[in-house]
mmCIF file of the N, C-alpha and C atoms, coordinates in Angstrom:
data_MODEL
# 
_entry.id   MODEL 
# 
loop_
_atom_site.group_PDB 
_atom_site.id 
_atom_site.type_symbol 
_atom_site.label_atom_id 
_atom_site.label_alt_id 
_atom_site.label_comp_id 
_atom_site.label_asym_id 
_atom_site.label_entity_id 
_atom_site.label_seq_id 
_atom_site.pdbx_PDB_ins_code 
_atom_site.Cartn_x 
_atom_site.Cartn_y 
_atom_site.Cartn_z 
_atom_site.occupancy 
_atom_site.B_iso_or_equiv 
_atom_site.pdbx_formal_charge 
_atom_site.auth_seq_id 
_atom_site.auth_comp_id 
_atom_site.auth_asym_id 
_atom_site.auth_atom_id 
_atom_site.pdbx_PDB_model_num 
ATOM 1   N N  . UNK A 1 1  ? -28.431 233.445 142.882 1.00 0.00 ? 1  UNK A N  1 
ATOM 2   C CA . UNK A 1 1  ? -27.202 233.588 142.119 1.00 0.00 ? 1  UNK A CA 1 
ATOM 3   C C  . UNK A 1 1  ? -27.079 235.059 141.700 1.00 0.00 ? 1  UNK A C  1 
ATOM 4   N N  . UNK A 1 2  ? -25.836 235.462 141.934 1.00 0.00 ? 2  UNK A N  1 
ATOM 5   C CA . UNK A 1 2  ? -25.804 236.953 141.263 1.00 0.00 ? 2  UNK A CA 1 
ATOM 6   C C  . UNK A 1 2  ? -26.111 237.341 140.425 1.00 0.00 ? 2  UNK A C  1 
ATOM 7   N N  . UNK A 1 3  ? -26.709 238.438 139.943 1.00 0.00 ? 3  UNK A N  1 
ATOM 8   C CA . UNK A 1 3  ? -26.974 239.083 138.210 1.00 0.00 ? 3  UNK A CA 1 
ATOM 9   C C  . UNK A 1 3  ? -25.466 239.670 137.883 1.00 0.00 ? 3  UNK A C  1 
ATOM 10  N N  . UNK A 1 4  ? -25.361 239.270 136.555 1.00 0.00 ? 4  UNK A N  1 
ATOM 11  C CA . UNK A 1 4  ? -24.498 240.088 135.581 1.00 0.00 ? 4  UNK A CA 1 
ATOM 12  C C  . UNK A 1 4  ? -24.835 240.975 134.114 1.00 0.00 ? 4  UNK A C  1 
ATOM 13  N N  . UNK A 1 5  ? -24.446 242.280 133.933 1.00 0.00 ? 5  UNK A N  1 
ATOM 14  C CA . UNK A 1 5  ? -24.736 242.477 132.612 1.00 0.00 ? 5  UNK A CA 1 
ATOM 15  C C  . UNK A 1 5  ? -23.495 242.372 131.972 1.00 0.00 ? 5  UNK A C  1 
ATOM 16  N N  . UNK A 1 6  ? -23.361 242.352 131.052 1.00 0.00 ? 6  UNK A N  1 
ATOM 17  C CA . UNK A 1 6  ? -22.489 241.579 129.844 1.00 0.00 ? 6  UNK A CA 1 
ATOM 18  C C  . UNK A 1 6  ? -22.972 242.528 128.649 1.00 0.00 ? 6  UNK A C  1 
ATOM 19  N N  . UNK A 1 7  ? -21.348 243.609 128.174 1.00 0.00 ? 7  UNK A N  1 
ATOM 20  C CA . UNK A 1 7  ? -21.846 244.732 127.377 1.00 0.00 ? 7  UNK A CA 1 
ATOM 21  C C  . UNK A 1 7  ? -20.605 244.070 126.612 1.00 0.00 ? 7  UNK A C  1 
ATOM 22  N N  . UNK A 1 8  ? -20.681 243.630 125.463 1.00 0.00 ? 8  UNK A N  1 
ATOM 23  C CA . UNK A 1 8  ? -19.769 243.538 124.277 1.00 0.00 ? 8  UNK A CA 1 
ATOM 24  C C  . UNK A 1 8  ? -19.872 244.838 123.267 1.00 0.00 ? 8  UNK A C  1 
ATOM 25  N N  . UNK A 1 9  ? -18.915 245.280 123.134 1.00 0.00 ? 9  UNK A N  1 
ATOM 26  C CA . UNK A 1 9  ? -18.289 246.195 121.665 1.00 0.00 ? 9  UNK A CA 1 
ATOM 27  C C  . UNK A 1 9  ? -17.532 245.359 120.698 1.00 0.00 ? 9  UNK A C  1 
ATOM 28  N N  . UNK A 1 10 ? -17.763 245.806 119.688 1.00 0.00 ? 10 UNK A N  1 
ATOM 29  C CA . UNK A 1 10 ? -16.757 245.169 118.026 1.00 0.00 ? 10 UNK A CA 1 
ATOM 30  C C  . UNK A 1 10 ? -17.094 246.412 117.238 1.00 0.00 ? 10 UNK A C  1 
ATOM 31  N N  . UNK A 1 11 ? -16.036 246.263 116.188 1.00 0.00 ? 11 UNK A N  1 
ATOM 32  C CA . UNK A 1 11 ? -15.748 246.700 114.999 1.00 0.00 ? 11 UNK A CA 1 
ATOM 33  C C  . UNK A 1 11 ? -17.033 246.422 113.996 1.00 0.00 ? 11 UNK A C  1 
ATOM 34  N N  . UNK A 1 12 ? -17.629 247.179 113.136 1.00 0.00 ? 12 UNK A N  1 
ATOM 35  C CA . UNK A 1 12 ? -18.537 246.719 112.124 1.00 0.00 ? 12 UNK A CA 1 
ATOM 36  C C  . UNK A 1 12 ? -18.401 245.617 111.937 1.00 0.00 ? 12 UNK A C  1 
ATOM 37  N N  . UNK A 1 13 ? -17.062 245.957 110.928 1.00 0.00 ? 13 UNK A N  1 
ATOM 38  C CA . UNK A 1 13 ? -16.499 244.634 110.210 1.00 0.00 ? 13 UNK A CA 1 
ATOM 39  C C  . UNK A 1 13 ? -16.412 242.976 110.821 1.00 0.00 ? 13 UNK A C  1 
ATOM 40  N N  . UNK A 1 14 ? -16.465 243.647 112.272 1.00 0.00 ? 14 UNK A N  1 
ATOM 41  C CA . UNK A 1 14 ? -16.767 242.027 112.938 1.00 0.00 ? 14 UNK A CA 1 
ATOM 42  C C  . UNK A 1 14 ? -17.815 241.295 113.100 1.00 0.00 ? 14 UNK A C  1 
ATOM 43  N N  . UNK A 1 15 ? -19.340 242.092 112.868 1.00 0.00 ? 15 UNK A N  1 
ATOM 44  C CA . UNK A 1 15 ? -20.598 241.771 113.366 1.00 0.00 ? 15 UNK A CA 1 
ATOM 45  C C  . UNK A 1 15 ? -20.393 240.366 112.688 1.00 0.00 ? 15 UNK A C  1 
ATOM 46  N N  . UNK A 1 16 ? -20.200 240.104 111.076 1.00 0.00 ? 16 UNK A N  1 
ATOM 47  C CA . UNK A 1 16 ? -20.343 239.013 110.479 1.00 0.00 ? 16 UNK A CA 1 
ATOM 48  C C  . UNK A 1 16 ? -19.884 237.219 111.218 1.00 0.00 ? 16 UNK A C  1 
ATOM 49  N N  . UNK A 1 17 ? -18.414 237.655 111.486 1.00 0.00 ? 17 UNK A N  1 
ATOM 50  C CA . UNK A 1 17 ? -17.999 236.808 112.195 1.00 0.00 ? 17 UNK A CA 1 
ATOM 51  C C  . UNK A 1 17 ? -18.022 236.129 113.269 1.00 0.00 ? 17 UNK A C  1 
ATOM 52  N N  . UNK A 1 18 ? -18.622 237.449 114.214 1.00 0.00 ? 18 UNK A N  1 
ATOM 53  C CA . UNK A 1 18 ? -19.672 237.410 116.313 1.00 0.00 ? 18 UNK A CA 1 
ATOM 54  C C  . UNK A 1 18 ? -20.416 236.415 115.466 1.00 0.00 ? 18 UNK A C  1 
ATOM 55  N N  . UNK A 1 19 ? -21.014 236.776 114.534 1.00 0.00 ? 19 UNK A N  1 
ATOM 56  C CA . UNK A 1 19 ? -22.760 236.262 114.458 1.00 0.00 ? 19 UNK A CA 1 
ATOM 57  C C  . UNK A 1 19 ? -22.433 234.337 114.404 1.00 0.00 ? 19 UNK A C  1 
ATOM 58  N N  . UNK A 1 20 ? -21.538 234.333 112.995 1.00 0.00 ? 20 UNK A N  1 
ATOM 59  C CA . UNK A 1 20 ? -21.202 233.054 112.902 1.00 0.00 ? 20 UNK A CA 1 
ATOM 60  C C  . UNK A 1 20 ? -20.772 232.149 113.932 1.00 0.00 ? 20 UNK A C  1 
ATOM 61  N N  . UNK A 1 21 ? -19.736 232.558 114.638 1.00 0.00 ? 21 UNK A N  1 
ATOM 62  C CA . UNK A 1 21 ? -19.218 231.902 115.905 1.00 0.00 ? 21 UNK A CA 1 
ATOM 63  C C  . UNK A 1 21 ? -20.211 231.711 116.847 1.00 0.00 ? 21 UNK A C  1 
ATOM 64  N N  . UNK A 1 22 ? -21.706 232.431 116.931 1.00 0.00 ? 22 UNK A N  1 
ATOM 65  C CA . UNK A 1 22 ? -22.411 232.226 118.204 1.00 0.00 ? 22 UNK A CA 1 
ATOM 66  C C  . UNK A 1 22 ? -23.332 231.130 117.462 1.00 0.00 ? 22 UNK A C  1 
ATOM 67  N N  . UNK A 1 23 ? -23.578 231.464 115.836 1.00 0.00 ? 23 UNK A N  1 
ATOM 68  C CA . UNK A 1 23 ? -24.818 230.094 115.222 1.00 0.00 ? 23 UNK A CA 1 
ATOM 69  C C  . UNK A 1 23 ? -23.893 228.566 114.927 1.00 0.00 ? 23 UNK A C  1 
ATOM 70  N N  . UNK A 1 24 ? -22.509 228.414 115.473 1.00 0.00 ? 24 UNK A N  1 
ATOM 71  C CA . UNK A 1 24 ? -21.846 227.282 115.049 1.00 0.00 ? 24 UNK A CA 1 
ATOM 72  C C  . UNK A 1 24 ? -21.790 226.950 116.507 1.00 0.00 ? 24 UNK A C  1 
ATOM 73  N N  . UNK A 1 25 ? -21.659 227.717 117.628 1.00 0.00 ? 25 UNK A N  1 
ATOM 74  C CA . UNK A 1 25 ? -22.006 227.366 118.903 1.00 0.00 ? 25 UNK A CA 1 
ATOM 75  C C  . UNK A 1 25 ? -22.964 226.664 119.762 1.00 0.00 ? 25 UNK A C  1 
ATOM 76  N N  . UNK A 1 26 ? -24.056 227.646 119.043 1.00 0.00 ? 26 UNK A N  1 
ATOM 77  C CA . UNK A 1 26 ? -25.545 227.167 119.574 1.00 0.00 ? 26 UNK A CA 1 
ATOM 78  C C  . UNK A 1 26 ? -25.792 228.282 121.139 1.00 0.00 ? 26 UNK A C  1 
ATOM 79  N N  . UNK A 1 27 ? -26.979 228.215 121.482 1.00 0.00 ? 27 UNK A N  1 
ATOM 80  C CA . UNK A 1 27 ? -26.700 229.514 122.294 1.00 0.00 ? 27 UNK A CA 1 
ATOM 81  C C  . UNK A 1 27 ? -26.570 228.670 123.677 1.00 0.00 ? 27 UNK A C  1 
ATOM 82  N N  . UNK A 1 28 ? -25.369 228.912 124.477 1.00 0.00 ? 28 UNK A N  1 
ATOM 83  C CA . UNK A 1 28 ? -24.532 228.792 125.601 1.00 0.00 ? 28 UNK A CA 1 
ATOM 84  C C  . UNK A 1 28 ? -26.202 228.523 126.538 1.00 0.00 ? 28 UNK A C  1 
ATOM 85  N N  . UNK A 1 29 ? -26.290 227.775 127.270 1.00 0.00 ? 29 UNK A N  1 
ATOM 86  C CA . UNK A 1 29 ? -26.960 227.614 128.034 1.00 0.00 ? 29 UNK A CA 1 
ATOM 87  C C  . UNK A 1 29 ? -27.415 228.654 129.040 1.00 0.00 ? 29 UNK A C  1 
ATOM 88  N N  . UNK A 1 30 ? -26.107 229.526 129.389 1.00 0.00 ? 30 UNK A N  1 
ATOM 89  C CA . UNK A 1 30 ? -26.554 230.625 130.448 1.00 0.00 ? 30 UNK A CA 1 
ATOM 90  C C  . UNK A 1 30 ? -27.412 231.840 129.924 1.00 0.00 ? 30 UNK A C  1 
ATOM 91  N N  . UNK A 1 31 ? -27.563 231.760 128.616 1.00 0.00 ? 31 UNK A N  1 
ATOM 92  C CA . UNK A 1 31 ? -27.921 232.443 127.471 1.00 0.00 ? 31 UNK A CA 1 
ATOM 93  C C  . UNK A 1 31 ? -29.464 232.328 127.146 1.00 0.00 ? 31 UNK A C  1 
ATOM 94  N N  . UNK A 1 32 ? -29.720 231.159 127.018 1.00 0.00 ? 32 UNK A N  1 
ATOM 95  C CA . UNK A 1 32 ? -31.094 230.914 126.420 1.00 0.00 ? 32 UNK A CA 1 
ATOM 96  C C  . UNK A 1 32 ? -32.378 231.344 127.648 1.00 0.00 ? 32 UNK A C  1 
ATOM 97  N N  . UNK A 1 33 ? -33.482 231.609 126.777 1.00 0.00 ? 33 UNK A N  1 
ATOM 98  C CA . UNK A 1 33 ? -34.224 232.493 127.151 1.00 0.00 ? 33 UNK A CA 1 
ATOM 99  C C  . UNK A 1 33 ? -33.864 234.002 127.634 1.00 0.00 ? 33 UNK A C  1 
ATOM 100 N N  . UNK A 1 34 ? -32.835 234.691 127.360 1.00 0.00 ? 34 UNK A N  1 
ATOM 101 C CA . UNK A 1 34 ? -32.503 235.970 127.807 1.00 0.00 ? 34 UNK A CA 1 
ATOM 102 C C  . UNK A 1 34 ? -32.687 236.880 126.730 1.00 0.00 ? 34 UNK A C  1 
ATOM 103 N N  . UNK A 1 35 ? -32.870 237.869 126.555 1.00 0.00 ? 35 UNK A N  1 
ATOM 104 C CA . UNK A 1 35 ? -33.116 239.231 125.632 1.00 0.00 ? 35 UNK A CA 1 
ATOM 105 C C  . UNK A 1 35 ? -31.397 239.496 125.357 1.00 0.00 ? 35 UNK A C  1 
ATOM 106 N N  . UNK A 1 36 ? -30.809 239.904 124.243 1.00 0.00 ? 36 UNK A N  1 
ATOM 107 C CA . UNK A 1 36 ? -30.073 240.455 123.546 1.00 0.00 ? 36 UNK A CA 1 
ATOM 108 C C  . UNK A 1 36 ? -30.435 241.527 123.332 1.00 0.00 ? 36 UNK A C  1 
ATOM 109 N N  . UNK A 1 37 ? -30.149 243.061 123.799 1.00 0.00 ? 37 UNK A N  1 
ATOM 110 C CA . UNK A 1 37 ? -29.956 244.408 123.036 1.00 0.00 ? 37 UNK A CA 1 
ATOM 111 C C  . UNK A 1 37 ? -29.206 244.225 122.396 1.00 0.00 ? 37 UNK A C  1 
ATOM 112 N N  . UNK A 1 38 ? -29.556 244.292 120.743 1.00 0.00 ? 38 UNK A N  1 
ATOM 113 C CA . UNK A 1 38 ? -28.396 244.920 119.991 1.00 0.00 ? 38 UNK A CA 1 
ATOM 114 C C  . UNK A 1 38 ? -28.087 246.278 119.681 1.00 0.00 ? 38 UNK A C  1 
ATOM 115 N N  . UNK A 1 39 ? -27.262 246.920 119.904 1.00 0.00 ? 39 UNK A N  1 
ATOM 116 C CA . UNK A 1 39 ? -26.913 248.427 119.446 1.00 0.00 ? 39 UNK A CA 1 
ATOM 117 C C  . UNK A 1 39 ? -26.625 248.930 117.993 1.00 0.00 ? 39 UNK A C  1 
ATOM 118 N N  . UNK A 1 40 ? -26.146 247.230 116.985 1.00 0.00 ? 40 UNK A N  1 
ATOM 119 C CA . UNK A 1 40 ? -25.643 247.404 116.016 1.00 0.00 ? 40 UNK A CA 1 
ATOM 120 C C  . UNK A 1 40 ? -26.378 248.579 114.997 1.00 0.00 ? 40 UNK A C  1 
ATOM 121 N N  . UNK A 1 41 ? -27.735 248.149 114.829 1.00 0.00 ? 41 UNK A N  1 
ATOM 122 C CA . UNK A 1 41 ? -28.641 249.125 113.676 1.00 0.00 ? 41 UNK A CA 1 
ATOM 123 C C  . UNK A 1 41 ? -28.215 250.764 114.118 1.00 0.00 ? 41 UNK A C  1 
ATOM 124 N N  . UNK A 1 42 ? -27.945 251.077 115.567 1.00 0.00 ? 42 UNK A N  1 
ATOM 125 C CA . UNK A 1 42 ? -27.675 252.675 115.768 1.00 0.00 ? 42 UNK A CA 1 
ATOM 126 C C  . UNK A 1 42 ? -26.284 253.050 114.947 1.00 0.00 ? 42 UNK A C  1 
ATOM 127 N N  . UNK A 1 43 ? -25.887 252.228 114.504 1.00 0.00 ? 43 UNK A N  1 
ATOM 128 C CA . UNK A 1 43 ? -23.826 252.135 114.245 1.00 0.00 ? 43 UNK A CA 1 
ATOM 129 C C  . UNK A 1 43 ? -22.570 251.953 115.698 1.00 0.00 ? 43 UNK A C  1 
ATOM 130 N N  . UNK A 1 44 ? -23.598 251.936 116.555 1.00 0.00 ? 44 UNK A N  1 
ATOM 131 C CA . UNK A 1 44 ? -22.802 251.683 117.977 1.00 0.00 ? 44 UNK A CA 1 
ATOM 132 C C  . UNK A 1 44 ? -22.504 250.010 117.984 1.00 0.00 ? 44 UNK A C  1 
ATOM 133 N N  . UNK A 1 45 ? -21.491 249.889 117.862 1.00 0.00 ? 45 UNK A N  1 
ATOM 134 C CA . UNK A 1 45 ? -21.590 247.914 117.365 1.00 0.00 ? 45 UNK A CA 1 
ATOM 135 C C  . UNK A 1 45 ? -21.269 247.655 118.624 1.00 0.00 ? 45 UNK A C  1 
ATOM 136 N N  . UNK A 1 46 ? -22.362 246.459 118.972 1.00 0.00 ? 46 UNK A N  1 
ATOM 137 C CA . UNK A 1 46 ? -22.179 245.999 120.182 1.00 0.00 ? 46 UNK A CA 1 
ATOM 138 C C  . UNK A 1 46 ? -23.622 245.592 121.061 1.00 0.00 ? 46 UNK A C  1 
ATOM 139 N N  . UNK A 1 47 ? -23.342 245.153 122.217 1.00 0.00 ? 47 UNK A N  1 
ATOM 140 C CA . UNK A 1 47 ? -24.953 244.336 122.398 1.00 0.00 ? 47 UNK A CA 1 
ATOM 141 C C  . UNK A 1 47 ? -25.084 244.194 124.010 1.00 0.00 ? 47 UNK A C  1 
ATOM 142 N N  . UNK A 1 48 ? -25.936 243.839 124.828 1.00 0.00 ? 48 UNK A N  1 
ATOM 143 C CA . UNK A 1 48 ? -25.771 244.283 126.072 1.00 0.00 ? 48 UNK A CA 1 
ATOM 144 C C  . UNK A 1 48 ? -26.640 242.721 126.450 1.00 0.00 ? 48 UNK A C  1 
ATOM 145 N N  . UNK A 1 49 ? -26.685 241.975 127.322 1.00 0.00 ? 49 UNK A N  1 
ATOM 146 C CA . UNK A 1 49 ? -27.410 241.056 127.844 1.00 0.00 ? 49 UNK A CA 1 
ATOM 147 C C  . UNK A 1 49 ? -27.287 240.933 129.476 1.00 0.00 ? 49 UNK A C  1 
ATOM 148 N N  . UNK A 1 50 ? -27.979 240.591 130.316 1.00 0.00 ? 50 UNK A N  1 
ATOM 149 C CA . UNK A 1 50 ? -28.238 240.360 131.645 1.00 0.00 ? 50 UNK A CA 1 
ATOM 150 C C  . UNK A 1 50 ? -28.719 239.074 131.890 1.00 0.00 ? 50 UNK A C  1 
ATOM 151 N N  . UNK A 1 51 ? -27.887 238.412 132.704 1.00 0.00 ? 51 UNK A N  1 
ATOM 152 C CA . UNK A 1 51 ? -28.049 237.069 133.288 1.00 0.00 ? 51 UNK A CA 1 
ATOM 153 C C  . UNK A 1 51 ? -27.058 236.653 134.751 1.00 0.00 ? 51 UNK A C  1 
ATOM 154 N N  . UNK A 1 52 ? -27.645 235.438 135.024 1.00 0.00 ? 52 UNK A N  1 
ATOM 155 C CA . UNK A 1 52 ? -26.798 235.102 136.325 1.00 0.00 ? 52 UNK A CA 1 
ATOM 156 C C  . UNK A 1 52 ? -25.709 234.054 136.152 1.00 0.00 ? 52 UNK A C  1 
ATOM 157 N N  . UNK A 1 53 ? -24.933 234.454 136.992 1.00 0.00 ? 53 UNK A N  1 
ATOM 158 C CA . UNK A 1 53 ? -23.491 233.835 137.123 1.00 0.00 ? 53 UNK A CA 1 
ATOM 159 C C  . UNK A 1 53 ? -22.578 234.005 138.251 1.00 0.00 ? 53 UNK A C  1 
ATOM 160 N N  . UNK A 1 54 ? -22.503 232.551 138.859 1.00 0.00 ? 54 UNK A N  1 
ATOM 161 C CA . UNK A 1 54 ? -21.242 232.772 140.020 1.00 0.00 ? 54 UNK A CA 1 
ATOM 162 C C  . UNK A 1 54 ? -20.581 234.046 140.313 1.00 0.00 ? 54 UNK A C  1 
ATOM 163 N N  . UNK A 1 55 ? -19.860 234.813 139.313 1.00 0.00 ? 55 UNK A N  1 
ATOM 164 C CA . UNK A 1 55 ? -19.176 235.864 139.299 1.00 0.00 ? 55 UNK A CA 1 
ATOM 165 C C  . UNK A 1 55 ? -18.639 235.997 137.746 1.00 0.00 ? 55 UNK A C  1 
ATOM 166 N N  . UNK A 1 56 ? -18.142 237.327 137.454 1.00 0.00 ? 56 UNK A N  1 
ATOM 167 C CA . UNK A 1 56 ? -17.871 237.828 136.259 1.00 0.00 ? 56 UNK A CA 1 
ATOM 168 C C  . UNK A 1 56 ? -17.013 236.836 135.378 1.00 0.00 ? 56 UNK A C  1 
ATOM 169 N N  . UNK A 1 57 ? -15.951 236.160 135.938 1.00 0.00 ? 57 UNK A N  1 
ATOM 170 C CA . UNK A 1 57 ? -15.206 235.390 135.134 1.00 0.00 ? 57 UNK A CA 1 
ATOM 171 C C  . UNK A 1 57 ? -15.522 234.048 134.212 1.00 0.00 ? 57 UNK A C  1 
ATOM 172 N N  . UNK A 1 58 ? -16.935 233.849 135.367 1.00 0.00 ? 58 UNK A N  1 
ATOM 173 C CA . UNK A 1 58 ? -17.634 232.757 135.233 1.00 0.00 ? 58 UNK A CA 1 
ATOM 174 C C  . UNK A 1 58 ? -18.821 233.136 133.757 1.00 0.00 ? 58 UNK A C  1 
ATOM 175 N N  . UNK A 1 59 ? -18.954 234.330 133.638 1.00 0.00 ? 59 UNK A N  1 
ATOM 176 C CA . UNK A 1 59 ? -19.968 235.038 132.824 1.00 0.00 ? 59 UNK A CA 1 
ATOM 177 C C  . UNK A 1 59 ? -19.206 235.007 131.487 1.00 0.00 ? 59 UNK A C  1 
ATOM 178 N N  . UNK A 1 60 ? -18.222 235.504 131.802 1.00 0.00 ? 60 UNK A N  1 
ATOM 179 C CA . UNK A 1 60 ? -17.469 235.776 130.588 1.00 0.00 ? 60 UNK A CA 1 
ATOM 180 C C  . UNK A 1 60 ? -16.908 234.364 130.149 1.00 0.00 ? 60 UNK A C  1 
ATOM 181 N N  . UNK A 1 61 ? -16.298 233.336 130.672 1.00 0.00 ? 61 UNK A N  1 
ATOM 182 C CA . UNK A 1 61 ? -16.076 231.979 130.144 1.00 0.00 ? 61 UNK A CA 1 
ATOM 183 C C  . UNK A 1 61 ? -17.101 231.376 129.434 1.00 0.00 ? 61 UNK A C  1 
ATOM 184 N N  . UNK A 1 62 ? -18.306 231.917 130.087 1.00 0.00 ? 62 UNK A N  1 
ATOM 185 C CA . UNK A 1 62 ? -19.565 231.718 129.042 1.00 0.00 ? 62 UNK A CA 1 
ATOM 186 C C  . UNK A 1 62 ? -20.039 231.659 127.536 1.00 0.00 ? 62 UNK A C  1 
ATOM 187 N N  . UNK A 1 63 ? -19.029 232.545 127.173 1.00 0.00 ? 63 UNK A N  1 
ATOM 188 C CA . UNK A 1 63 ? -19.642 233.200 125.925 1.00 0.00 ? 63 UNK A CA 1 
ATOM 189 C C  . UNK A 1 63 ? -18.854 232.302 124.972 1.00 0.00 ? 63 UNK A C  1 
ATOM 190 N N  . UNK A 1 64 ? -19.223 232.477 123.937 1.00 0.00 ? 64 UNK A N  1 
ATOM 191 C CA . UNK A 1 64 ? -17.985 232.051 122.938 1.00 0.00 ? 64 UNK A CA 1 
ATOM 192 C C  . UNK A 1 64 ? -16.410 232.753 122.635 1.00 0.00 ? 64 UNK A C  1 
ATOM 193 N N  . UNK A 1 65 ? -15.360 232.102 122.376 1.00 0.00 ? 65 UNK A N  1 
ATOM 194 C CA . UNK A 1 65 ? -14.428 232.585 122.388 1.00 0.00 ? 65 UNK A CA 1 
ATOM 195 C C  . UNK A 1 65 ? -14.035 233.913 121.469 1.00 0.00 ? 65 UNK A C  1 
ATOM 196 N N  . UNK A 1 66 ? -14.648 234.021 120.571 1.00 0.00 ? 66 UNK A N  1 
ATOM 197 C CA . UNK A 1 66 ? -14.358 235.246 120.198 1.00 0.00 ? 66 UNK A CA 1 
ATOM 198 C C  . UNK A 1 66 ? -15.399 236.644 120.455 1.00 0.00 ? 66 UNK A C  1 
ATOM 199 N N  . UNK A 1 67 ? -16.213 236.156 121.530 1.00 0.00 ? 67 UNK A N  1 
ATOM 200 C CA . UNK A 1 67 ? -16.800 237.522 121.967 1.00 0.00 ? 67 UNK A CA 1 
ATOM 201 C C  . UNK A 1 67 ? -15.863 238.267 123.132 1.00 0.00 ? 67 UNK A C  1 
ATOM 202 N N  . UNK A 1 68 ? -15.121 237.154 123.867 1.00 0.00 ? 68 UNK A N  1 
ATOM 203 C CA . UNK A 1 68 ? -14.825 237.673 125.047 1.00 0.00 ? 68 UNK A CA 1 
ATOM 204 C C  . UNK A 1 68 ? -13.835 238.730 125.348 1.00 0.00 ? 68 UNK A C  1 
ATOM 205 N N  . UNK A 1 69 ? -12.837 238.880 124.279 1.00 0.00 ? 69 UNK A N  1 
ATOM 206 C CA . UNK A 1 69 ? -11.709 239.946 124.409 1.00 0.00 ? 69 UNK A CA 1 
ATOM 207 C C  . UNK A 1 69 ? -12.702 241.258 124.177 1.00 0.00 ? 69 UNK A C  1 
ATOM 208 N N  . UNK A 1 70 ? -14.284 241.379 124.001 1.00 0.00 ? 70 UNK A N  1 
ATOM 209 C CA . UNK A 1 70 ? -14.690 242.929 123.097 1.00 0.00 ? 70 UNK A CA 1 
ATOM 210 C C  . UNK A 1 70 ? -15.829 242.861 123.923 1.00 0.00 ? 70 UNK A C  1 
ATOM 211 N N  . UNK A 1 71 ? -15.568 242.906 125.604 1.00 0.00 ? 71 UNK A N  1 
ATOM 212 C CA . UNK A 1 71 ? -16.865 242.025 126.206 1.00 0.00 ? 71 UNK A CA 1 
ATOM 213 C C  . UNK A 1 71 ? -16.500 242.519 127.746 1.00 0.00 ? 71 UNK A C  1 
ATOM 214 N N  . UNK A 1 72 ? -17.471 243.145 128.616 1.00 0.00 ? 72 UNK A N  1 
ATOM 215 C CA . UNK A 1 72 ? -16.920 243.635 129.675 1.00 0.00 ? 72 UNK A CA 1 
ATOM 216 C C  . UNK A 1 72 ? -17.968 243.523 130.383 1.00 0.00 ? 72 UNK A C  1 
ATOM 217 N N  . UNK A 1 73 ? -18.329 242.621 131.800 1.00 0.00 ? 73 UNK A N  1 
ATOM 218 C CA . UNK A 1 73 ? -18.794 242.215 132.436 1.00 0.00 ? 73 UNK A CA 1 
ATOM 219 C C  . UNK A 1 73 ? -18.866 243.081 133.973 1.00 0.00 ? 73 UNK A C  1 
ATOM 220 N N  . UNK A 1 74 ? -20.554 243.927 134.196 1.00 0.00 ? 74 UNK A N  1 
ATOM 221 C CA . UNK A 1 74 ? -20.984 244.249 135.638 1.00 0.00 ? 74 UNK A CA 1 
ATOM 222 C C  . UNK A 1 74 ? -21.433 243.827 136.082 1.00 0.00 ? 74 UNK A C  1 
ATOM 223 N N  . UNK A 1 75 ? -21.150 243.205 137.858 1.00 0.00 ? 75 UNK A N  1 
ATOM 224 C CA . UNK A 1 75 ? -22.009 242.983 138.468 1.00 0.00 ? 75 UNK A CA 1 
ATOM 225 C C  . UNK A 1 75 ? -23.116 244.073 139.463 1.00 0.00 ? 75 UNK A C  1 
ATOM 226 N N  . UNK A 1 76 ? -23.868 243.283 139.687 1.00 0.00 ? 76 UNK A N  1 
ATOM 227 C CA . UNK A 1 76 ? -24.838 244.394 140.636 1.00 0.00 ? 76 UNK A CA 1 
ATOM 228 C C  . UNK A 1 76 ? -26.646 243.324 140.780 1.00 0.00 ? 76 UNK A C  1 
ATOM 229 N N  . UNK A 1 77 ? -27.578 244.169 140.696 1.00 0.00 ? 77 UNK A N  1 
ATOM 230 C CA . UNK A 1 77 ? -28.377 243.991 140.490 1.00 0.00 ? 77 UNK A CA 1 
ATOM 231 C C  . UNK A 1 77 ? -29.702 244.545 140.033 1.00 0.00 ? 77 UNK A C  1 
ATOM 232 N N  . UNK A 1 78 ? -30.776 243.593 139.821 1.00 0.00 ? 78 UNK A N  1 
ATOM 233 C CA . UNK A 1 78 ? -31.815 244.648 138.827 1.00 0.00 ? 78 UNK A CA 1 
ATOM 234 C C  . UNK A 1 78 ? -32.827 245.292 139.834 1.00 0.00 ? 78 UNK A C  1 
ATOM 235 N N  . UNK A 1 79 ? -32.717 246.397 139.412 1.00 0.00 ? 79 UNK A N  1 
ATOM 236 C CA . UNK A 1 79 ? -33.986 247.425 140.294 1.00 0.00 ? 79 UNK A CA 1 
ATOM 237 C C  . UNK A 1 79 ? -35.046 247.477 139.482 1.00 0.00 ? 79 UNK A C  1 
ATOM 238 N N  . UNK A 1 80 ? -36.214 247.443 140.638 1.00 0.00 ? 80 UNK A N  1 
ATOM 239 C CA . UNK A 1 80 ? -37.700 248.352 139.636 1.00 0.00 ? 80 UNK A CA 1 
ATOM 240 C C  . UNK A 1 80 ? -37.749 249.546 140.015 1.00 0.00 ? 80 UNK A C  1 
ATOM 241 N N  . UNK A 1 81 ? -38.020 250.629 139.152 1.00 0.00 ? 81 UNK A N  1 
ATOM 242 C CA . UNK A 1 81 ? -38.268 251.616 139.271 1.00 0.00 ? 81 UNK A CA 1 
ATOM 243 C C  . UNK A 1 81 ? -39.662 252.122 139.146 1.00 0.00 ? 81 UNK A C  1 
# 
């Protein structure tokens, strides 16, 4: 299955509300066991995750509804360096 990374941006003021909407969710199945970067503590609000999915649209239907408008989905794949 293809890899996707999945880079969301928000507003400060939104972290509160992302957070709530994803713990009233529960974490999305395509989700669990995956690492979350958060950027928030730098003041760069926003969070980066890598997982697989059919294709981008399919990645992004994933998430909860209010991540997805602040949420921009690459495909490709992972290299070792």
């Amino acid at each position: 299955m293809p890899q996707v990374m999945l880079h969301n941006t928000h507003r400060p003021e939104d972290c509160e509300a992302l957070n709530e909407e994803w713990q009233a969710h529960g974490t999305p199945p395509a989700f669990q066991g995956r690492t979350f970067f958060c950027t928030c503590p730098s003041g760069e609000h926003g969070a980066f995750v890598q997982l697989e999915a059919e294709d981008p649209a399919a990645a992004l239907a994933s998430l909860p509804s209010r991540f997805r408008a602040g949420t921009r989905v690459y495909s490709g794949e992972p290299m070792t360096l």
